[in-house]
PyMOL Python script that loads the backbone (N, CA, C, O; Angstrom):
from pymol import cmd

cmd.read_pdbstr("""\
ATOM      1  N   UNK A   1       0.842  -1.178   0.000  1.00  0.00           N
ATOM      2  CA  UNK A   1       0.000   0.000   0.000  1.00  0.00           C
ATOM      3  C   UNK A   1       0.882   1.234   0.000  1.00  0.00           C
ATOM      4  O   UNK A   1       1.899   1.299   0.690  1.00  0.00           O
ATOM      5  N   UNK A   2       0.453   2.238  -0.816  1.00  0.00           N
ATOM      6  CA  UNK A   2       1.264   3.206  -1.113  1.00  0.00           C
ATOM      7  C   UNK A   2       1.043   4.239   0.266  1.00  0.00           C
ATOM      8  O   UNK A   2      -0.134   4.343   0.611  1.00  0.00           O
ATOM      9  N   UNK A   3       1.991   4.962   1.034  1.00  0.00           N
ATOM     10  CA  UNK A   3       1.529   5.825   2.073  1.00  0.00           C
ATOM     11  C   UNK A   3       0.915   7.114   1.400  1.00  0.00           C
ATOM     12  O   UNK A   3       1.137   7.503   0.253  1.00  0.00           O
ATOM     13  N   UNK A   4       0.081   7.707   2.364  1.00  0.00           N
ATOM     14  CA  UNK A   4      -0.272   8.967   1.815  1.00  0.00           C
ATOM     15  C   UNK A   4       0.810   9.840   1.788  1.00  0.00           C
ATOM     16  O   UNK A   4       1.899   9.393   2.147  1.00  0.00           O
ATOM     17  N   UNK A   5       0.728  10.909   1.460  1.00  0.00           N
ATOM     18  CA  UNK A   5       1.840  12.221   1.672  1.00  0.00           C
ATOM     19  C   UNK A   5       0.693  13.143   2.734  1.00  0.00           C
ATOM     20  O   UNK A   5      -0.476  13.402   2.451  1.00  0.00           O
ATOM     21  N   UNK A   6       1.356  13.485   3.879  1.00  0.00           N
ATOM     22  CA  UNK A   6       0.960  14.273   5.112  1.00  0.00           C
ATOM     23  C   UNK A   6      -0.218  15.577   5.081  1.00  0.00           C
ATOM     24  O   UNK A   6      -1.137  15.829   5.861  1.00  0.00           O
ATOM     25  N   UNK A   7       0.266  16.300   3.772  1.00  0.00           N
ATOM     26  CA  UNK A   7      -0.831  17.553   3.357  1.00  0.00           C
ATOM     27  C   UNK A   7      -1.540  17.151   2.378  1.00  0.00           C
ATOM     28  O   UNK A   7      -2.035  18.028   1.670  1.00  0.00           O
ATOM     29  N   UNK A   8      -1.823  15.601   2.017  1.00  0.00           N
ATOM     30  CA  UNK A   8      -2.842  15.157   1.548  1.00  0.00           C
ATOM     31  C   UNK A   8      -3.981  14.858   2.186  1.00  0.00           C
ATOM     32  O   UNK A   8      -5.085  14.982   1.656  1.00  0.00           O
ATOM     33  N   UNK A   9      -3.719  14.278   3.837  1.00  0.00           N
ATOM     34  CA  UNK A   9      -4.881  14.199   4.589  1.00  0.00           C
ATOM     35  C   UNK A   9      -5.598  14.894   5.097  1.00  0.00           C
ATOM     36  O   UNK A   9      -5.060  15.548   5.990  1.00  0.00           O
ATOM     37  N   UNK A  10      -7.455  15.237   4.832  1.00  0.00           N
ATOM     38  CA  UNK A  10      -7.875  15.730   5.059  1.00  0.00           C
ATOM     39  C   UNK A  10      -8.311  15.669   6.719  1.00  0.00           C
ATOM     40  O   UNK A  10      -8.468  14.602   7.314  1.00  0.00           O
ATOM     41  N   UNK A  11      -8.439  16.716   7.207  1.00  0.00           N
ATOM     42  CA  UNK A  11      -8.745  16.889   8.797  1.00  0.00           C
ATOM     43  C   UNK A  11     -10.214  17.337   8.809  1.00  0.00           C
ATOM     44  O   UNK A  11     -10.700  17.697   7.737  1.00  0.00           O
ATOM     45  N   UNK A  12     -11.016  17.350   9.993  1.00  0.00           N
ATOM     46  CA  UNK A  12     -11.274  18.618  10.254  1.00  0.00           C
ATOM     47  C   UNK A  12     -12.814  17.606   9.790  1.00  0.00           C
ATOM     48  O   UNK A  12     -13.805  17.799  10.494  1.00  0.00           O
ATOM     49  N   UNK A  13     -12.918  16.632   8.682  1.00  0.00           N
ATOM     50  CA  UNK A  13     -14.154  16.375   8.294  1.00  0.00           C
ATOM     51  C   UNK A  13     -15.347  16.028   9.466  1.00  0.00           C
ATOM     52  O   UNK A  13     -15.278  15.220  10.392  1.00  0.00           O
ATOM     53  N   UNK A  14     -16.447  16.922   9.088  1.00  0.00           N
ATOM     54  CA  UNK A  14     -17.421  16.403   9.727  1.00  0.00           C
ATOM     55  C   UNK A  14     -18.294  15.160   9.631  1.00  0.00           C
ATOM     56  O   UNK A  14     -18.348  14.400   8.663  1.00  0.00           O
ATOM     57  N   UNK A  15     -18.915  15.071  10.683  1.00  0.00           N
ATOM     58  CA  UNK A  15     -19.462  13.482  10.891  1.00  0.00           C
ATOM     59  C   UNK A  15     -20.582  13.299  10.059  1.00  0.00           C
ATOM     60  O   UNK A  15     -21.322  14.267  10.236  1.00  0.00           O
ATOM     61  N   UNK A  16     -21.135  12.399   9.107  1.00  0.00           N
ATOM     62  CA  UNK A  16     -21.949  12.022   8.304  1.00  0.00           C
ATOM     63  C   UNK A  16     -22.953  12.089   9.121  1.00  0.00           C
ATOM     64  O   UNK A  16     -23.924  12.653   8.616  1.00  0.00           O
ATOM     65  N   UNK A  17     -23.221  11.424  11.111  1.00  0.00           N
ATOM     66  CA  UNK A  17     -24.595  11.606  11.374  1.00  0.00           C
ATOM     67  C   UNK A  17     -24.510  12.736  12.337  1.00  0.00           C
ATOM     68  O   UNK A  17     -25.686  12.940  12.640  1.00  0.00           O
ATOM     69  N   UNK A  18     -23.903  13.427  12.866  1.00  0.00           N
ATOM     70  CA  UNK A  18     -23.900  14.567  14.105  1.00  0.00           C
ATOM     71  C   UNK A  18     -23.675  15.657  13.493  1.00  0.00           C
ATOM     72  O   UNK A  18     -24.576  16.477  13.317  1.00  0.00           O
ATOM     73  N   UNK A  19     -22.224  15.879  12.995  1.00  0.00           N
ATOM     74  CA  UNK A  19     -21.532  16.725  12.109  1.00  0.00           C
ATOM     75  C   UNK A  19     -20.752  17.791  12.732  1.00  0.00           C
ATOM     76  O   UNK A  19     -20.565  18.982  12.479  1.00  0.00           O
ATOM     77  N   UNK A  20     -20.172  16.581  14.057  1.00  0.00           N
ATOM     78  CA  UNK A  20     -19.057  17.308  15.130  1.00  0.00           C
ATOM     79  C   UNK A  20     -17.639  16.892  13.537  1.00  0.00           C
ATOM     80  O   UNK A  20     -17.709  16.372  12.424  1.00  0.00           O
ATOM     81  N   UNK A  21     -16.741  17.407  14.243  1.00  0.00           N
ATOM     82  CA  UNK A  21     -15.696  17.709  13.572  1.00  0.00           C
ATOM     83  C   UNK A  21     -14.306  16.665  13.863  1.00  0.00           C
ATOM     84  O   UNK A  21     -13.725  16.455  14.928  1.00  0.00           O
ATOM     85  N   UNK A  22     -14.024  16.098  12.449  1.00  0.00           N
ATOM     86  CA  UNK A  22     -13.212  14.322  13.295  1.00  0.00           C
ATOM     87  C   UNK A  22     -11.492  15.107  12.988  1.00  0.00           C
ATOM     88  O   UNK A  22     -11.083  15.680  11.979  1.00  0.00           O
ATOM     89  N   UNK A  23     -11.087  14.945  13.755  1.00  0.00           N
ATOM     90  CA  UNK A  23      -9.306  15.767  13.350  1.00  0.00           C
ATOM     91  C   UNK A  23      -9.046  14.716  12.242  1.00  0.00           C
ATOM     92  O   UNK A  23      -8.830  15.328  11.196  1.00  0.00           O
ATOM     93  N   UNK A  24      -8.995  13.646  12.093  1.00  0.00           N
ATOM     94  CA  UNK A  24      -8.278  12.691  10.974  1.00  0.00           C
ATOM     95  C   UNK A  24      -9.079  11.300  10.599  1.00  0.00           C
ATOM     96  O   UNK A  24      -9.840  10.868  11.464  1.00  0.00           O
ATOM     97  N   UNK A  25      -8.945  10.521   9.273  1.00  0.00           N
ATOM     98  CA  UNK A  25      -9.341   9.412   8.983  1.00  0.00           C
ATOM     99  C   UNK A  25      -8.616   8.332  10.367  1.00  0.00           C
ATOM    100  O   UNK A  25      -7.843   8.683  11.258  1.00  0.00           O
ATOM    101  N   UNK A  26      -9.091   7.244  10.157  1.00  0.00           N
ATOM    102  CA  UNK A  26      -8.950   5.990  10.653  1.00  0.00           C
ATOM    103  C   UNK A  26      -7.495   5.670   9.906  1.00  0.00           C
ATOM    104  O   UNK A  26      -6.293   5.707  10.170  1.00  0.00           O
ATOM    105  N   UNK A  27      -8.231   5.389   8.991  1.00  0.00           N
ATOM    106  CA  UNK A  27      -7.655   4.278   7.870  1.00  0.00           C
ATOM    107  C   UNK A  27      -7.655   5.236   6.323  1.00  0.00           C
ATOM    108  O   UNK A  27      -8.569   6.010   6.039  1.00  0.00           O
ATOM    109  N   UNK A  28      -6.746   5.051   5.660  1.00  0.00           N
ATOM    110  CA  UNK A  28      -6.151   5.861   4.222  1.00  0.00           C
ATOM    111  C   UNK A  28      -5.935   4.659   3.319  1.00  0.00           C
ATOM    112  O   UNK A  28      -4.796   4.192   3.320  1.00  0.00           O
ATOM    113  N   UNK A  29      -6.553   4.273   2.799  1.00  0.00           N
ATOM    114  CA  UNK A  29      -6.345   3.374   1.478  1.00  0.00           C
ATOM    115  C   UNK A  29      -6.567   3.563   0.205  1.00  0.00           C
ATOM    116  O   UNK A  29      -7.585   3.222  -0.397  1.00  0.00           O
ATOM    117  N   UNK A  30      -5.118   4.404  -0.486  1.00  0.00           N
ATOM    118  CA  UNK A  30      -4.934   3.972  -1.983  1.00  0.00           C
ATOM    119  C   UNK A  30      -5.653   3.124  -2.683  1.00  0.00           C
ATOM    120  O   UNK A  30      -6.038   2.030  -2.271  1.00  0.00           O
ATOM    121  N   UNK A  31      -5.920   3.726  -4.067  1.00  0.00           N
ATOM    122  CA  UNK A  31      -6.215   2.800  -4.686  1.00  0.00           C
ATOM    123  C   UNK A  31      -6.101   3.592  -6.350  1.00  0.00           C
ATOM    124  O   UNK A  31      -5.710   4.745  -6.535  1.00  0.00           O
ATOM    125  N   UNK A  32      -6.598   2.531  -7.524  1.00  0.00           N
ATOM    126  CA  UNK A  32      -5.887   2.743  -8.654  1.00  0.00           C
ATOM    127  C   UNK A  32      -7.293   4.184  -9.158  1.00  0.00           C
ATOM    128  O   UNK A  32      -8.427   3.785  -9.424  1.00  0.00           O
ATOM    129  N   UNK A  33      -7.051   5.370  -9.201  1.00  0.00           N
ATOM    130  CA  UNK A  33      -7.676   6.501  -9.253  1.00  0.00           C
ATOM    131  C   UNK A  33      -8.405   6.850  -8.087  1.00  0.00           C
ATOM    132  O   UNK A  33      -9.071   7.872  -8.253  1.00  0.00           O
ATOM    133  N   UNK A  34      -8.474   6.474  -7.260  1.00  0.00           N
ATOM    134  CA  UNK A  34      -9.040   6.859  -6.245  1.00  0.00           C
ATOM    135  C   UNK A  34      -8.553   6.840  -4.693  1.00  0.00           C
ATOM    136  O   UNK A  34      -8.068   5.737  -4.440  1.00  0.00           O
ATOM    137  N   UNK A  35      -8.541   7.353  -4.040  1.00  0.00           N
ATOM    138  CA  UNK A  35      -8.492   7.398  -2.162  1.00  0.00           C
ATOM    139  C   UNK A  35      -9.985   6.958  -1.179  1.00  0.00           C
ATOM    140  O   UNK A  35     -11.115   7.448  -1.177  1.00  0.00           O
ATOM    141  N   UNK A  36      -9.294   5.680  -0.297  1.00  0.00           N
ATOM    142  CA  UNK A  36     -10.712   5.777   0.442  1.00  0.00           C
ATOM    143  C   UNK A  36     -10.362   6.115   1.939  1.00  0.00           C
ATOM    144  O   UNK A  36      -9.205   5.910   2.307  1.00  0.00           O
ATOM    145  N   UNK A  37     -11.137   6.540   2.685  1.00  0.00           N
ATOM    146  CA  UNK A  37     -10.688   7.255   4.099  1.00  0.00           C
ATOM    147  C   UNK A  37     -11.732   6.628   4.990  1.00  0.00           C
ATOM    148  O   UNK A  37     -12.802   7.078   4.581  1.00  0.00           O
ATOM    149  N   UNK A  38     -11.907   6.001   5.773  1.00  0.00           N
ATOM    150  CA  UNK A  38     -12.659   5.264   7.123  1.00  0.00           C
ATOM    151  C   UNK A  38     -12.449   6.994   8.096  1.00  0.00           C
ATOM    152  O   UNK A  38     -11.475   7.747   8.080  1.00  0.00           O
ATOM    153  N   UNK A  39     -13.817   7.147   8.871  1.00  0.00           N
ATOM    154  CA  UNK A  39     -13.678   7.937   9.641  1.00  0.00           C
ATOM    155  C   UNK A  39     -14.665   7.326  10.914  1.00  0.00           C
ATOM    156  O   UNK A  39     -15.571   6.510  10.753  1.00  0.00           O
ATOM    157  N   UNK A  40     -14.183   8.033  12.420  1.00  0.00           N
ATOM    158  CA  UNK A  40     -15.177   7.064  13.215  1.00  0.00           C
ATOM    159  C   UNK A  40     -15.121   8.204  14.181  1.00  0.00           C
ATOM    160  O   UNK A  40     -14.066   8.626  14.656  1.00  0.00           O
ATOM    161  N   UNK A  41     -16.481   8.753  14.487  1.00  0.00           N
ATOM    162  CA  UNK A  41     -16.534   9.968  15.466  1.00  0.00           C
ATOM    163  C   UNK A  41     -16.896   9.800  16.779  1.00  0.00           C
ATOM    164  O   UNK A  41     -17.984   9.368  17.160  1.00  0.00           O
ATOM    165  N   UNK A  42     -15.904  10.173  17.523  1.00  0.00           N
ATOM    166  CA  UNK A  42     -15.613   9.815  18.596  1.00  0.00           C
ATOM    167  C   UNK A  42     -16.937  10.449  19.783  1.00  0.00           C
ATOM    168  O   UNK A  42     -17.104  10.060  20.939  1.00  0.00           O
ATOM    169  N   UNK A  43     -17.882  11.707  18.905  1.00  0.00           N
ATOM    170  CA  UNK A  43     -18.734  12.070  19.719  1.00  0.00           C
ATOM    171  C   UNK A  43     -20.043  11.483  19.555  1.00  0.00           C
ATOM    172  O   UNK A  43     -20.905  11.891  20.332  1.00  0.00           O
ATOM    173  N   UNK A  44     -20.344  10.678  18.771  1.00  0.00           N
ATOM    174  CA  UNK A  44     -21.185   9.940  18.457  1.00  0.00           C
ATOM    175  C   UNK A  44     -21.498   8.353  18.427  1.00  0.00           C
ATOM    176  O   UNK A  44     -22.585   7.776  18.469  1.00  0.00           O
ATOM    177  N   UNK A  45     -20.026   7.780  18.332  1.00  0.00           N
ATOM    178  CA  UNK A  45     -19.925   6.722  17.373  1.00  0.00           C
ATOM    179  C   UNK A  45     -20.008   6.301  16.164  1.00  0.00           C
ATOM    180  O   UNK A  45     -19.511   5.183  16.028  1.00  0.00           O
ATOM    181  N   UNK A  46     -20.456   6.769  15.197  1.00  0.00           N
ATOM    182  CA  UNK A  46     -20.741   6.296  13.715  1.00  0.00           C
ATOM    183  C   UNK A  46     -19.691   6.140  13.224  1.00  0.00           C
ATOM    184  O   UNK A  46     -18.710   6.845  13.462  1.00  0.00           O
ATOM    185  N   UNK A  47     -19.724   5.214  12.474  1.00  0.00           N
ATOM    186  CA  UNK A  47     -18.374   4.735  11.043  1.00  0.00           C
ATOM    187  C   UNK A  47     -19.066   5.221  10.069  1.00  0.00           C
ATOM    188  O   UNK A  47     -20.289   5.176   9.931  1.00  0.00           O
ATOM    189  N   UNK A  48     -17.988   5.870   9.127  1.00  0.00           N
ATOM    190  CA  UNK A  48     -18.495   5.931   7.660  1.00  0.00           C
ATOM    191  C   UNK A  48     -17.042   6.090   6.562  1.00  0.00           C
ATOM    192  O   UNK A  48     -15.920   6.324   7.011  1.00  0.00           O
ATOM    193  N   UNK A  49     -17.282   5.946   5.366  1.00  0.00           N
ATOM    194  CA  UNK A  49     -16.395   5.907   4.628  1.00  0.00           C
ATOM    195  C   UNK A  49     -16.731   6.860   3.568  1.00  0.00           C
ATOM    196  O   UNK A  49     -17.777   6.760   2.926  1.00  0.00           O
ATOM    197  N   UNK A  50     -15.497   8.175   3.289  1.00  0.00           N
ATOM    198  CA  UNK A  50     -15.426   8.616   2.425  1.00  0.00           C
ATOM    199  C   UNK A  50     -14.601   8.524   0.880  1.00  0.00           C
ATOM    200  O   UNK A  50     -13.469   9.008   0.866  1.00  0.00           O
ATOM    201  N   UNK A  51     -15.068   7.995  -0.254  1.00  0.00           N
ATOM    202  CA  UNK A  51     -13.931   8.082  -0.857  1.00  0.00           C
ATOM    203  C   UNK A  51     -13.628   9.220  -2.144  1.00  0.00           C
ATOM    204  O   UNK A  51     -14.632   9.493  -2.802  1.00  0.00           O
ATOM    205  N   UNK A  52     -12.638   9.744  -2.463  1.00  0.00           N
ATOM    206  CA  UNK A  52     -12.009  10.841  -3.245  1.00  0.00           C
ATOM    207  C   UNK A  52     -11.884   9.845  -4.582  1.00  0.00           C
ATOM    208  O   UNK A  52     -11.418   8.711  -4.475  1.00  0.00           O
ATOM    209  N   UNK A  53     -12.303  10.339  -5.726  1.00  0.00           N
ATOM    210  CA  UNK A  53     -11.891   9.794  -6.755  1.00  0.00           C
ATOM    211  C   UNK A  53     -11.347  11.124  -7.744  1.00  0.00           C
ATOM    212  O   UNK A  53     -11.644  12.316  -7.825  1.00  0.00           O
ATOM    213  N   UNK A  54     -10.384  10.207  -8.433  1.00  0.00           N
ATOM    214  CA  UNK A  54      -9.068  11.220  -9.471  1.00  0.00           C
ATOM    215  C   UNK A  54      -9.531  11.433 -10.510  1.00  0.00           C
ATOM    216  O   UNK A  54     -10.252  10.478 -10.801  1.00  0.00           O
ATOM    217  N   UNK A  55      -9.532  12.114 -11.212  1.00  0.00           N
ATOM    218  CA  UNK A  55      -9.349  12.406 -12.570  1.00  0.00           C
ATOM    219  C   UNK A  55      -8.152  11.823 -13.490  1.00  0.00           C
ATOM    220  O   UNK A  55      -7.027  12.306 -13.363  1.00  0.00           O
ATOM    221  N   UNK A  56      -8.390  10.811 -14.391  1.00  0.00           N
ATOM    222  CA  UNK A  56      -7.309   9.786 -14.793  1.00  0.00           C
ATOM    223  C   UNK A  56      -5.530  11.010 -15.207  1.00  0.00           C
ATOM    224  O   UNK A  56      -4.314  10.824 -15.171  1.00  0.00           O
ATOM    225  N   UNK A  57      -6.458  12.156 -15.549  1.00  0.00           N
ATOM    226  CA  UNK A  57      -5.239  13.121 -15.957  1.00  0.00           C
ATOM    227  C   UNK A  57      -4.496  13.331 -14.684  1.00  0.00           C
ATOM    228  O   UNK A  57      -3.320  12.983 -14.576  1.00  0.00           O
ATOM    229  N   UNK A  58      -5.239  13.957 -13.610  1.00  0.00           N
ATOM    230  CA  UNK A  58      -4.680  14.535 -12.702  1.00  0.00           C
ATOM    231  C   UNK A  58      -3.551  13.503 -12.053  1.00  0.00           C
ATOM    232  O   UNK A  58      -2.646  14.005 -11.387  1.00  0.00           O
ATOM    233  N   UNK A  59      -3.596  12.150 -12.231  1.00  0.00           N
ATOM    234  CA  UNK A  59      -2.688  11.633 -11.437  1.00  0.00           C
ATOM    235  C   UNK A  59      -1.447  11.085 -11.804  1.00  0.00           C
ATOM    236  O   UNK A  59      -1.338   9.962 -12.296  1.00  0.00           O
ATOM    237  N   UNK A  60      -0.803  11.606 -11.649  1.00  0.00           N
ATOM    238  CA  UNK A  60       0.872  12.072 -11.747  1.00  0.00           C
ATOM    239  C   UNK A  60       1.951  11.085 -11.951  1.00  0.00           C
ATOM    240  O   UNK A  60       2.969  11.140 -12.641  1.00  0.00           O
ATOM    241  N   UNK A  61       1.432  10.088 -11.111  1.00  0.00           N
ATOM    242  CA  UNK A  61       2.419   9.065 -10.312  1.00  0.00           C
ATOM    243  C   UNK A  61       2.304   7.683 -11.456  1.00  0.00           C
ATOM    244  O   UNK A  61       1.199   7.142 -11.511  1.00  0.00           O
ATOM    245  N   UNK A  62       3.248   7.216 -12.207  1.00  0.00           N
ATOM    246  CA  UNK A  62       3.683   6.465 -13.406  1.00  0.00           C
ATOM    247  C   UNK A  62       2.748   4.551 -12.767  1.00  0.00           C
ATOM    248  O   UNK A  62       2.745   4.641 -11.539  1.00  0.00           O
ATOM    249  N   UNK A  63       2.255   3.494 -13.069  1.00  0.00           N
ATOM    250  CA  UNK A  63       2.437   2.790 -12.602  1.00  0.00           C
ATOM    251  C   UNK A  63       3.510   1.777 -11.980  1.00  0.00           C
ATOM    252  O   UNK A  63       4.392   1.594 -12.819  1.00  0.00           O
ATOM    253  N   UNK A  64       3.755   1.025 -10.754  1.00  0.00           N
ATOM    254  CA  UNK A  64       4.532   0.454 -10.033  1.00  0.00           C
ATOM    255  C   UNK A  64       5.244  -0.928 -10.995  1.00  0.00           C
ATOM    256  O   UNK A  64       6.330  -1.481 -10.821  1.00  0.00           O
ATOM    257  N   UNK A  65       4.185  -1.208 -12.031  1.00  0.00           N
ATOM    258  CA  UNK A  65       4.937  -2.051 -12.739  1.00  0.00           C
ATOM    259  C   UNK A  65       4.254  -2.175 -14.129  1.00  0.00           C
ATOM    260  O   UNK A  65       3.275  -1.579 -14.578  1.00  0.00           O
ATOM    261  N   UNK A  66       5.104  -3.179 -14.713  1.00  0.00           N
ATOM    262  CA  UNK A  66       5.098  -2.993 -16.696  1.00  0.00           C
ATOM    263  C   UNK A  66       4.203  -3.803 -16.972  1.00  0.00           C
ATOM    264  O   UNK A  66       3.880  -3.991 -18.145  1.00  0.00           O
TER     265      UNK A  66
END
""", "prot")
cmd.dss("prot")
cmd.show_as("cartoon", "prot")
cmd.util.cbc("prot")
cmd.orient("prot")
């Protein structure tokens, strides 16, 4: 699994059922155009999963193999 880079992670997201404010994901998992992020709010309890998807242009990074 590829690590994130540090000012890629988003903070700060609010909670899908309260909409208190979570400082960071759980869990960050890469994937091939897309990012998925597990978040779990600590003032509520709820799990939920957000995921970011790329724009095939925007992403930069060559594949890992031929």
């Amino acid at each position: 699994m590829t690590r994130a880079d540090i000012d890629d992670i988003p903070t700060q997201n609010p909670c899908a059922q309260c909409g208190a404010p979570i400082a960071r994901p759980d869990w960050i998992e890469p994937g091939e155009g897309r990012v998925s992020y597990l978040w779990s709010c600590h003032a509520c309890g709820y799990r939920f999963e957000a995921i970011a998807i790329y724009h095939e242009a925007a992403i930069e990074h060559p594949p890992l193999a031929a």
